[in-house]
C-alpha positions as CSV (number, residue, x, y, z in Angstrom):
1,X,173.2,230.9,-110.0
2,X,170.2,232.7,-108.4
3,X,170.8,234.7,-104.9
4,X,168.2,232.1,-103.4
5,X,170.7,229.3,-104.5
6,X,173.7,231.0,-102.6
7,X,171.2,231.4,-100.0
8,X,170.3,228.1,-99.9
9,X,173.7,226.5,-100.2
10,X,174.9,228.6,-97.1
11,X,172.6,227.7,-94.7
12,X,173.6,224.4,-93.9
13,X,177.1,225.5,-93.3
14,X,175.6,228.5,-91.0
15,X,173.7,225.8,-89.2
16,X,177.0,222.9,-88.3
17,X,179.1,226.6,-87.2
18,X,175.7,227.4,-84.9
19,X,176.8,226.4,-81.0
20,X,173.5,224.1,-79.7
21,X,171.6,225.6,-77.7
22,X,172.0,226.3,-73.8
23,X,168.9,223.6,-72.7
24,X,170.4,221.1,-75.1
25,X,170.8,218.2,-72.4
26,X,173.5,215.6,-73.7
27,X,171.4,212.6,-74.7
28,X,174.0,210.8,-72.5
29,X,173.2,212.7,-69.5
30,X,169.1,212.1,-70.0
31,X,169.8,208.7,-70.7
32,X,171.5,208.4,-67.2
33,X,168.7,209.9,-65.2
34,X,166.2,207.6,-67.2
35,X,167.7,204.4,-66.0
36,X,168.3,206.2,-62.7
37,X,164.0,206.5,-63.0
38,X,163.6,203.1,-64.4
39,X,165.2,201.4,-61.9
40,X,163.8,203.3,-58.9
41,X,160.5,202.4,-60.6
42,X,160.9,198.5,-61.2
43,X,161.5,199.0,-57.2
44,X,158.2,200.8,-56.5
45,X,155.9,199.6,-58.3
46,X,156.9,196.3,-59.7
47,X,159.1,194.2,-56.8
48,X,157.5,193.2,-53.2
49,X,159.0,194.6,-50.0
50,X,160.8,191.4,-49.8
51,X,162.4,191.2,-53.2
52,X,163.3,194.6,-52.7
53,X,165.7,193.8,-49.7
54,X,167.6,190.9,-51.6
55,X,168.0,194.3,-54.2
56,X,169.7,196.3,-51.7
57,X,171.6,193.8,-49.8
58,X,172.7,192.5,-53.4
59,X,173.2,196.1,-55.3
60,X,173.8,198.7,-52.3
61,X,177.0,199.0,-51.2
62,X,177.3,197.3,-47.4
63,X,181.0,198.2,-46.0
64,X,180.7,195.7,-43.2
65,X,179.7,193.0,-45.3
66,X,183.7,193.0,-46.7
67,X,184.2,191.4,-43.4
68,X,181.4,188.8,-43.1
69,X,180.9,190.8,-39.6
70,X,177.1,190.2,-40.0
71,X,174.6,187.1,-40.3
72,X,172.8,190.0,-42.9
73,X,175.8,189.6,-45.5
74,X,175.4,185.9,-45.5
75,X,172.6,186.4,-48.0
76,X,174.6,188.7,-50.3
77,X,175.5,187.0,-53.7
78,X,178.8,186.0,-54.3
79,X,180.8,188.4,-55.8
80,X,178.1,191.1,-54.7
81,X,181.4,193.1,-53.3
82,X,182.7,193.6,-56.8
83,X,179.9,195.1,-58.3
84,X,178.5,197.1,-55.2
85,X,180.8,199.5,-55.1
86,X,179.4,200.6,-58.5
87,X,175.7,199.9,-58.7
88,X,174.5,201.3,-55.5
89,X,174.5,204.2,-57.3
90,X,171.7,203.3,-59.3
91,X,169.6,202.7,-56.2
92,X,167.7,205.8,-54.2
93,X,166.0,205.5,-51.1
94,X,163.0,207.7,-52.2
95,X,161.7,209.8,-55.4
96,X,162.7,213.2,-53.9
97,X,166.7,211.4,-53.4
98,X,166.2,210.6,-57.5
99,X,165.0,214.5,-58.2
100,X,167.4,216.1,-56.0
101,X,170.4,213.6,-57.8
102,X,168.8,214.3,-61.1
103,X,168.6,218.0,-60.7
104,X,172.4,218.4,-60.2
105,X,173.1,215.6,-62.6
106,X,171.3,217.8,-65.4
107,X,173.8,221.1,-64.1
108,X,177.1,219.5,-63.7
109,X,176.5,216.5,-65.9
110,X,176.3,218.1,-68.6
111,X,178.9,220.4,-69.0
112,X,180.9,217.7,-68.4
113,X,179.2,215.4,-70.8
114,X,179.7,217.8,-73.8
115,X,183.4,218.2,-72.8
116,X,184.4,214.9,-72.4
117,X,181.5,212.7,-74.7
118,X,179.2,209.9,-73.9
119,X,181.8,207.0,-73.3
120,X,184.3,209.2,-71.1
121,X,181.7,210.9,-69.6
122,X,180.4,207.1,-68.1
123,X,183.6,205.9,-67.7
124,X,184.5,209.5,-65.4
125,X,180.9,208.9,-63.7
126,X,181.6,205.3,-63.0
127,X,185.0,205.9,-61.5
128,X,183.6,209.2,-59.5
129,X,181.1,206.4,-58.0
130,X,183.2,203.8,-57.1
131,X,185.5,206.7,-55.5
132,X,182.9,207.7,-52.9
133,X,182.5,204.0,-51.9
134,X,186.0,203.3,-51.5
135,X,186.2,207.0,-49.5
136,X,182.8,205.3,-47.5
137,X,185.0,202.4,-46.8
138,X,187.7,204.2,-45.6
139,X,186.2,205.5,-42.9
140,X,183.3,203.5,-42.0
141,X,184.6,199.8,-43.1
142,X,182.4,198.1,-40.2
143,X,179.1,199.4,-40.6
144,X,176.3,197.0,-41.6
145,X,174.1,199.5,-43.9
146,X,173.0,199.8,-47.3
147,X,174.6,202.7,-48.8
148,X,172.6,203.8,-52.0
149,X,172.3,206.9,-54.5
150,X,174.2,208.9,-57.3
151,X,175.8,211.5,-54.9
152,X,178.8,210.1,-55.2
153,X,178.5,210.3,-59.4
154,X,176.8,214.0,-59.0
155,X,180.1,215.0,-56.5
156,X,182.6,213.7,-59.1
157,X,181.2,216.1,-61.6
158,X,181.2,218.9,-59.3
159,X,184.8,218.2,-58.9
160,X,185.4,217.6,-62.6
161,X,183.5,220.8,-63.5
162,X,185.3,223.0,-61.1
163,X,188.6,222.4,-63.4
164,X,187.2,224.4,-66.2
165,X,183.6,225.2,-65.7
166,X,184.5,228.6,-64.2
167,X,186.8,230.1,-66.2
168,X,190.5,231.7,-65.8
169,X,188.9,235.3,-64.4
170,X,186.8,233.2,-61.3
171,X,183.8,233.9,-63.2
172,X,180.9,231.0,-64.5
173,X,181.2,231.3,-68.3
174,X,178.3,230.9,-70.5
175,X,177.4,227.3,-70.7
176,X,177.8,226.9,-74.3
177,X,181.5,228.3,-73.9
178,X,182.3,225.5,-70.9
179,X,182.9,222.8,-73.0
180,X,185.9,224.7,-75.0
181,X,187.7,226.3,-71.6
182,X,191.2,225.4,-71.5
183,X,191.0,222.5,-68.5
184,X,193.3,224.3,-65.5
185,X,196.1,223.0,-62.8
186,X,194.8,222.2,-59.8
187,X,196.9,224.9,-58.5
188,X,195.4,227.3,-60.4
189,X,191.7,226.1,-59.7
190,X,192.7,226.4,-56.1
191,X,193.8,229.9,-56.5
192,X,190.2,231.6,-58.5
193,X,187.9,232.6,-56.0
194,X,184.8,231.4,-57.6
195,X,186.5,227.4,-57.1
196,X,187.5,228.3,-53.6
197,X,183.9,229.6,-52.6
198,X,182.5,227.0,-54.1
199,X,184.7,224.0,-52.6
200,X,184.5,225.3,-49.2
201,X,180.5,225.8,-49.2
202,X,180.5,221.9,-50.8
203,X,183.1,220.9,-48.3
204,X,181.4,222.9,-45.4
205,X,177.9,221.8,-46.0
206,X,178.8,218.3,-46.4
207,X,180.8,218.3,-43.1
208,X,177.5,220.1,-41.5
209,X,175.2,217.4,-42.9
210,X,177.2,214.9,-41.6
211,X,175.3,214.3,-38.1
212,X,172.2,215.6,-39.2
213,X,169.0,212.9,-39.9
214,X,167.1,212.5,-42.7
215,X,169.7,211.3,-45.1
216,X,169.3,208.2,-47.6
217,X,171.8,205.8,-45.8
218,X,170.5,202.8,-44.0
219,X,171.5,204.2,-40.9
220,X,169.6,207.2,-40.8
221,X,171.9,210.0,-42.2
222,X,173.7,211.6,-44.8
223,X,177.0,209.4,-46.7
224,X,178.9,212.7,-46.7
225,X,182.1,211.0,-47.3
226,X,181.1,209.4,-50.5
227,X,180.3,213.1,-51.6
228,X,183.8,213.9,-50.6
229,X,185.3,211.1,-51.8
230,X,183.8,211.4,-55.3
231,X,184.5,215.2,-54.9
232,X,187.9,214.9,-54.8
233,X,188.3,212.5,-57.1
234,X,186.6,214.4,-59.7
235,X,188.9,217.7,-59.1
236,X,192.0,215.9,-58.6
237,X,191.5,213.6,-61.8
238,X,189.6,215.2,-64.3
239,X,192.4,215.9,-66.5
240,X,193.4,212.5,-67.1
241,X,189.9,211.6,-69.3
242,X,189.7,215.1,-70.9
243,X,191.0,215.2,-74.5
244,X,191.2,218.7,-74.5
245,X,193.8,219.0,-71.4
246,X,197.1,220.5,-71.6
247,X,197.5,222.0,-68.0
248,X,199.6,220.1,-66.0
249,X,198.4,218.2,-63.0
């Protein structure tokens, strides 16, 4: 056997050992923010004003309308309340929402994506949106306003990624190592510096926001509390869909 043949014969193991490369987006994660465009699109371009509304009040999620407190939820489609809570987060009010949701869906999607693969990452983003609705609820069940966008999704992985993104010595690890750090306690998350600063300035600016105009809710400002809400459901829960976690809860 020739030296080219060993050669040859070694590369292929070389290349399955290789780590992918840092701006290797999980197909998952693009396929995401390609429906997210998709369906903004069919809503721009392709529906009428009109048919547009019967989207949001059918898709968005409308706390008020759980209590029939408006004539507007009369011509919501039954069972609309089951699947709201989920889908409005497929909805964005303009195309700079969809960038700005797609921007930090590509940062802390996919970490979390190569961690936990394509069907617990959807099933963890799913969950992380219906949290920020039911956190909406909670504190605004009588408002009659269609609440749309992925923040709630985008705030889950923030949470989710703040479990092991960051590393034991509170400093950001390379993002090919991400996906193999140990998934910590949320006591010990909420002991590294680099967690705390972040959770605070998340926390902080979402509390700042929270008055100000120019948001993506019907009424005119930011849904800070579905941030929160899929915020802490992400840090609080991420351990129970990673396969790699052994820290205690």
């Amino acid at each position: 056997m020739t030296q080219n043949d060993l050669d040859e014969a070694a590369e292929p193991v070389f290349r399955r050992q290789r780590p992918p490369p840092a701006f290797n987006v999980p197909g998952i994660v693009l396929g995401l923010i390609c429906v997210y465009i998709a369906v903004h699109a069919v809503r721009m371009f392709a529906l009428s004003p009109l048919v547009d509304s019967f989207v949001l009040v059918d898709f968005a999620f409308i706390p008020g309308c759980y209590q029939a407190a408006a004539e507007f939820c009369a011509y919501q489609r039954p069972g609309a309340g089951l699947w709201s809570p989920l889908t409005y987060s497929f909805l964005h009010g303009d195309w700079m929402h969809l960038a700005v949701n797609s921007v930090w869906l590509l940062a802390f999607g996919t970490p979390v994506a190569r961690r936990l693969g394509a069907v617990r990452f959807l099933v963890f983003s799913c969950c992380g949106a219906v949290a920020g609705a039911a956190a909406f609820y909670l504190l605004n069940p009588e408002i009659v306003a269609p609440v749309i966008g992925a923040s709630g999704v985008v705030s889950a992985l923030m949470g989710g990624a703040c479990r092991f993104a960051f590393g034991g010595s509170g400093a950001t690890m390379s993002p090919l190592m991400q996906p193999y750090l140990p998934v910590v306690s949320i006591r010990a998350a909420l002991t590294n510096r680099t967690v705390l600063i972040f959770v605070a300035v998340f926390f902080g600016t979402n509390l700042l926001i929270g008055s100000a105009a120019g948001g993506f809710l019907g009424g005119g400002t930011v849904a800070w509390e579905a941030h929160l809400g899929g915020f802490a459901f992400g840090f609080l829960l991420f351990s129970f869909f990673d396969p790699r976690s052994r820290a205690r809860v």
